[in-house]
C-alpha positions as CSV (number, residue, x, y, z in Angstrom):
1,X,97.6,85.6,105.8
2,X,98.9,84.3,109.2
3,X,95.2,82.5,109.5
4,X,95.5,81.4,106.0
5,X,99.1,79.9,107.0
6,X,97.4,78.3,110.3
7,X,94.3,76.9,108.6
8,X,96.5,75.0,106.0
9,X,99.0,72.9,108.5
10,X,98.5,69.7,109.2
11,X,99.9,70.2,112.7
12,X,98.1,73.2,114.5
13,X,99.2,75.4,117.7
14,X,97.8,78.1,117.9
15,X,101.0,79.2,120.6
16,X,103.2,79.2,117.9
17,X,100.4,80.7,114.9
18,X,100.4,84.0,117.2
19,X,104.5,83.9,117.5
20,X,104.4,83.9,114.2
21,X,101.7,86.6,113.7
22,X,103.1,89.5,116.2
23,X,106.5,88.7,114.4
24,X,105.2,89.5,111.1
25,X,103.7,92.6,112.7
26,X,107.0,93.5,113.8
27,X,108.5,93.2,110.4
28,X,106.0,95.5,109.1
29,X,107.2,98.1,111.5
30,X,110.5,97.0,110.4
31,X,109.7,97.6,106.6
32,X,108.7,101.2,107.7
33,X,111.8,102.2,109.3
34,X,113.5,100.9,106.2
35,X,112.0,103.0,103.9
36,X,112.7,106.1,105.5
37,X,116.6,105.1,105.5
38,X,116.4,104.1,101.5
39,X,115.4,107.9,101.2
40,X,118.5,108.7,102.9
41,X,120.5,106.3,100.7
42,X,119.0,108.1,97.4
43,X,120.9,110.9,99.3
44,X,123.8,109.8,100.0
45,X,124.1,108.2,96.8
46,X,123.0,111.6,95.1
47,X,126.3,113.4,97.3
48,X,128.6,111.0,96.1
49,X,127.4,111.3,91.9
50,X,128.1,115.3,93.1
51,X,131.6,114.3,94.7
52,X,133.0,112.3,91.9
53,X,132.1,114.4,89.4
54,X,133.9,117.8,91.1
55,X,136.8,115.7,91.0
56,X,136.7,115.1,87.1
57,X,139.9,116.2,85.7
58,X,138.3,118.4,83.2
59,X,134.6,119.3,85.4
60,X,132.4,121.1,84.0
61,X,130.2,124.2,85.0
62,X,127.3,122.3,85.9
63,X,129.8,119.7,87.6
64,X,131.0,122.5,89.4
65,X,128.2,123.8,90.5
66,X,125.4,121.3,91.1
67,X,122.3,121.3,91.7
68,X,122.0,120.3,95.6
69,X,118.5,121.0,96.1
70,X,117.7,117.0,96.8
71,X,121.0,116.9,98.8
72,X,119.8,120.0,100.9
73,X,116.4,118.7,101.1
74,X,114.8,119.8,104.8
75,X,113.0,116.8,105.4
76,X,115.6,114.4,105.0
77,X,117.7,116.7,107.5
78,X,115.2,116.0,109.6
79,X,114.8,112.3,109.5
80,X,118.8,112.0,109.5
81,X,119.0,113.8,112.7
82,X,115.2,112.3,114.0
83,X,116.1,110.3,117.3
84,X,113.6,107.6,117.2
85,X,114.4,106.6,113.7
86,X,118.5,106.3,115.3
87,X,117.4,104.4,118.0
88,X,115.2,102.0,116.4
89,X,117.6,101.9,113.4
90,X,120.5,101.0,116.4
91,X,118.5,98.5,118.0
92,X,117.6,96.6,114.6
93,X,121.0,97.2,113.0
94,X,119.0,98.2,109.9
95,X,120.8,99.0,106.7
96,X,120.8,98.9,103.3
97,X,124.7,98.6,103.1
98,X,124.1,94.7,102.0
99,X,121.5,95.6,99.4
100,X,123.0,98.8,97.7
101,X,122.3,97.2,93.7
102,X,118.7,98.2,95.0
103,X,119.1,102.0,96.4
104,X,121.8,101.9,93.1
105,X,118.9,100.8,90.8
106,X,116.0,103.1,92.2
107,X,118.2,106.3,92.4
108,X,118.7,105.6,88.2
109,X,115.1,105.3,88.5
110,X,114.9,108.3,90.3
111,X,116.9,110.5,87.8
112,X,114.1,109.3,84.7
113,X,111.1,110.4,87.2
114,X,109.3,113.3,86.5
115,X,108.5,114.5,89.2
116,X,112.0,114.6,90.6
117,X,113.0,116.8,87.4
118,X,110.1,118.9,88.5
119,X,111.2,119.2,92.0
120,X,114.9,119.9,91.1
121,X,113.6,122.7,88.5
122,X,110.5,123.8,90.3
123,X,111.0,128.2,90.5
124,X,109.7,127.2,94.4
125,X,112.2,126.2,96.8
126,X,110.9,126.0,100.8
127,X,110.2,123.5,103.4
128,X,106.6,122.7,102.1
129,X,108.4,121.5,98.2
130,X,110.6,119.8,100.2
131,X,107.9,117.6,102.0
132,X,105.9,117.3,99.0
133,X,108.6,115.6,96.8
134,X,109.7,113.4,99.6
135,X,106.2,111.9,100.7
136,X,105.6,111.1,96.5
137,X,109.0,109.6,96.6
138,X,107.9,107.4,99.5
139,X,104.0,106.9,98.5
140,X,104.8,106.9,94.5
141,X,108.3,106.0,93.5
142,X,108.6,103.1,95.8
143,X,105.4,101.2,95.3
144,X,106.2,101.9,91.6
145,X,109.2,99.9,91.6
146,X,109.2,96.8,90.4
147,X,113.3,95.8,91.2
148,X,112.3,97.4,94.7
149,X,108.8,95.0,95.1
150,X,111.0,91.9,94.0
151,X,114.3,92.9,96.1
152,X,112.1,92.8,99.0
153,X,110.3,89.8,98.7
154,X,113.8,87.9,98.6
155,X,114.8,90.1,101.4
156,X,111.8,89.0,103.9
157,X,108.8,86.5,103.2
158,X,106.5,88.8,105.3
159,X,106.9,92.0,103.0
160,X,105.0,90.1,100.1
161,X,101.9,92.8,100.5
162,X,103.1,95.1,103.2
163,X,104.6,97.7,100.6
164,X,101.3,99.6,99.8
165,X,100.0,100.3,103.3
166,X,103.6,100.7,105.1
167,X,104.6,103.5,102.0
168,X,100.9,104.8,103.0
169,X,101.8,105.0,107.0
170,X,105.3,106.8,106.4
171,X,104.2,109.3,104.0
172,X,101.2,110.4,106.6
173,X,104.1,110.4,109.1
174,X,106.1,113.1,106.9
175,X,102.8,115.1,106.5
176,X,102.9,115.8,110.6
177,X,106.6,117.2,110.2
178,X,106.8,120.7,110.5
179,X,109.9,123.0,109.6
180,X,110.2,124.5,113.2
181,X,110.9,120.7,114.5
182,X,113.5,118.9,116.1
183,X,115.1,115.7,116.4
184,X,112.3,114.4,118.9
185,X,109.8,114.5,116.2
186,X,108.0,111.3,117.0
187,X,107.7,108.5,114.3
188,X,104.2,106.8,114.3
189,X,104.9,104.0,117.0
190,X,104.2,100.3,116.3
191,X,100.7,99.7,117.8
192,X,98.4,103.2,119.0
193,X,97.9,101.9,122.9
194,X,97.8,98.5,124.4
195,X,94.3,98.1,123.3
196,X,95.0,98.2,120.0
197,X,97.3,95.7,120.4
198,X,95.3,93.6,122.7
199,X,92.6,93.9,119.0
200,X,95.0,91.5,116.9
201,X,95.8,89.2,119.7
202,X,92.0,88.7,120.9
203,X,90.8,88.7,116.9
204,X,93.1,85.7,115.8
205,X,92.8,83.8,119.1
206,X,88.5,83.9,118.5
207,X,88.8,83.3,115.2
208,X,90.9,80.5,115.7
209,X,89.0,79.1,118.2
210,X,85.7,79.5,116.8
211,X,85.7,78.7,113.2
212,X,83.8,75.4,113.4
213,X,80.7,77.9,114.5
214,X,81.3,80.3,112.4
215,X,81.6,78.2,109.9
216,X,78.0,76.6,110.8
217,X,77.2,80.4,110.1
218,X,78.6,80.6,106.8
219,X,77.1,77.2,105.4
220,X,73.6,78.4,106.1
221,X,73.9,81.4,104.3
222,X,74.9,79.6,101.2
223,X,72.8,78.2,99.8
224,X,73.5,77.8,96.7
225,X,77.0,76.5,97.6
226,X,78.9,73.8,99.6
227,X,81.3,75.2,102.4
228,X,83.9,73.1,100.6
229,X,83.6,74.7,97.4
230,X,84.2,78.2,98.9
231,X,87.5,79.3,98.9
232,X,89.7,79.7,102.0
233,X,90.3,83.1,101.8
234,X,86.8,84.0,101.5
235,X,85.7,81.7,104.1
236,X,88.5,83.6,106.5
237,X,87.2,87.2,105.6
238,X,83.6,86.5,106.3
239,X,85.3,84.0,109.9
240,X,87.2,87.1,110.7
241,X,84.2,89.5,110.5
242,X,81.8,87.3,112.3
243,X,84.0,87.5,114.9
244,X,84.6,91.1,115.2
245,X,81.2,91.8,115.4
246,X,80.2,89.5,118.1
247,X,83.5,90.0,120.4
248,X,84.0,93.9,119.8
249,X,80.8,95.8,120.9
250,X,82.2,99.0,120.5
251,X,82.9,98.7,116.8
252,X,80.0,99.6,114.7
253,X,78.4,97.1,112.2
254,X,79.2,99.1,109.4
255,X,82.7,99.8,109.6
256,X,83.4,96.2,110.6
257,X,81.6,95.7,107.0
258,X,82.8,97.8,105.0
259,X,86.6,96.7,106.2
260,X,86.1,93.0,106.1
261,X,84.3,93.1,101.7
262,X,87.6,95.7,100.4
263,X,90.0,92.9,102.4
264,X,88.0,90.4,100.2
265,X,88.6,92.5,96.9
266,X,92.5,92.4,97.8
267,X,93.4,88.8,98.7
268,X,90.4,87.2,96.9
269,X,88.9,87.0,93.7
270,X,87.2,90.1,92.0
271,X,84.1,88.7,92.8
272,X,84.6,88.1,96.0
273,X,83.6,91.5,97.6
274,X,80.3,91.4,96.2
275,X,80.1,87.6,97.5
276,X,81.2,88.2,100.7
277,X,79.2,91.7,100.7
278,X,75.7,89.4,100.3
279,X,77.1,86.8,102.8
280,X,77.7,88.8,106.2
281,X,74.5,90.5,105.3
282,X,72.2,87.9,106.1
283,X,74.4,86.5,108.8
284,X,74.4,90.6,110.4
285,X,70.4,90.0,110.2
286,X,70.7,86.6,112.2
287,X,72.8,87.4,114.7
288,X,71.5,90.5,115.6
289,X,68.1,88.3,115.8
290,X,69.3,85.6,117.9
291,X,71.1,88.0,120.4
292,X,74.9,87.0,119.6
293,X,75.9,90.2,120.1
294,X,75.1,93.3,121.9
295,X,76.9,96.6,120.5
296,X,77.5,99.9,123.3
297,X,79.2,103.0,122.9
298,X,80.0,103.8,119.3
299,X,79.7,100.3,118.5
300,X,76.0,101.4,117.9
301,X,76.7,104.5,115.8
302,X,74.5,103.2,112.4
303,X,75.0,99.5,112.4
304,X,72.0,99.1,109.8
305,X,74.2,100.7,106.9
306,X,76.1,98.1,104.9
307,X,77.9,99.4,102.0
308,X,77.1,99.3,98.4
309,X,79.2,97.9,95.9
């Protein structure tokens, strides 16, 4: 999206295009950390409903005694007390305090879900229930919400398509939580090492830089169509996977493949993964013939495979 943003000004730097794109990265990483706090908000909010109806003038049993299993829930100890999530949440000044008509609205949602009935009722109660209902409320409930998807699009411009893969990232981070841990359980961090880092930096820079010849590339190997008549995002995808394959040795043919035609099925057309699929296969065969690239390590680990569709 950031080189889709870049390709269409009129004006480009390519200074301010990676600005731009490490920001958004941040945000993501931002959008993470938020979603663990909403779960504590469905808490708190959950507490409150308990409070105010103890203090009914005429309560009754079940008002009186509540069931507090989501209240008590382990994991959300956990990730109250986790000191990472503080910190980060400190140095953001992250909160939902300015949105509550959203936690307000899913925790109604909440109440109608099944599985929370099940998970309020289950005969079970341990650590492992515990995690299990709160990584579907993360990886199910959220994604599912359609107030949710629409209160953050207002709420940022780069959460438009973060919500799937961010709900995916923090429900693997609540599958490494174990009962017997403390506060210093670590959250997954923003980028794995400084290579990793260095990968998005170097990949938009190249891509940027080079697109006239990969371009070239692209217009050769279709025939049947011009390059103008192709659209953007496509022309990006197969840009973007050229690249990697020439300026990242160690990453096998295959994988780079295989990534690049299901990014084409998500912000292209639903023809595009098999267009893009037929595309980079002939250019593969080229480049590899011409010597553009050299691949080492376990950048050479099956590079004839392309996958099927």
């Amino acid at each position: 999206m950031s080189l889709y943003a870049f390709n269409r000004r009129e004006e480009e730097n390519l200074s301010n295009a990676e600005k731009e794109l490490m920001f958004s990265i941040e945000k993501t990483y931002e959008l993470y950390h938020l979603l663990f706090l909403l779960a504590l908000e469905l808490v708190d909010i959950a507490s409150e409903k308990i409070e105010q109806a103890r203090l009914k003038k005429m309560p009754t049993p079940e008002d009186l005694d509540p069931n507090c299993r989501f209240i008590n829930n382990a994991v959300i100890q956990q990730l109250r007390e986790n000191d990472a999530l503080k910190r980060y949440v400190a140095a953001k000044k992250l909160s939902w305090s300015n949105n509550q008509h959203v936690s307000r609205s899913l925790y109604n949602e909440m109440l109608e879900w099944d599985v929370y009935n099940l998970y309020m009722n289950s005969p079970t109660d341990n650590y492992q229930t515990d995690k299990k209902f709160i990584i579907q409320l993360i990886t199910e409930l959220f994604p599912g919400s359609e107030e949710l998807e629409a209160s953050l699009e207002e709420m940022s411009i780069y959460w438009n398509d973060d919500m799937e893969y961010v709900t995916v990232m923090a429900g693997k981070t609540i599958k490494k939580f174990k009962a017997n841990d403390n506060s210093s359980q670590p959250l997954m961090p923003l980028y794995k090492n400084d290579e990793d880092k260095d990968f998005v930096k170097i990949l938009f820079r190249k891509v940027s830089l080079n697109k006239d010849m990969y371009s070239e590339l692209i217009d050769k190997h279709t025939t049947n169509w011009e390059l103008d008549r192709i659209a953007l995002m496509d022309i990006l995808v197969m840009q973007m996977a050229i690249s990697e394959m020439i300026e990242f040795p160690d990453i096998p043919i295959k994988v780079t493949l295989n990534e690049y035609i299901e990014i084409a099925k998500f912000y292209c057309t639903s023809k595009s993964g098999t267009f893009v699929n037929g595309i980079l296969d002939n250019i593969v065969k080229e480049i590899k013939d011409t010597g553009m690239f050299t691949k080492s390590g376990r950048g050479l680990i099956d590079e004839s495979v392309v996958k099927q569709l």
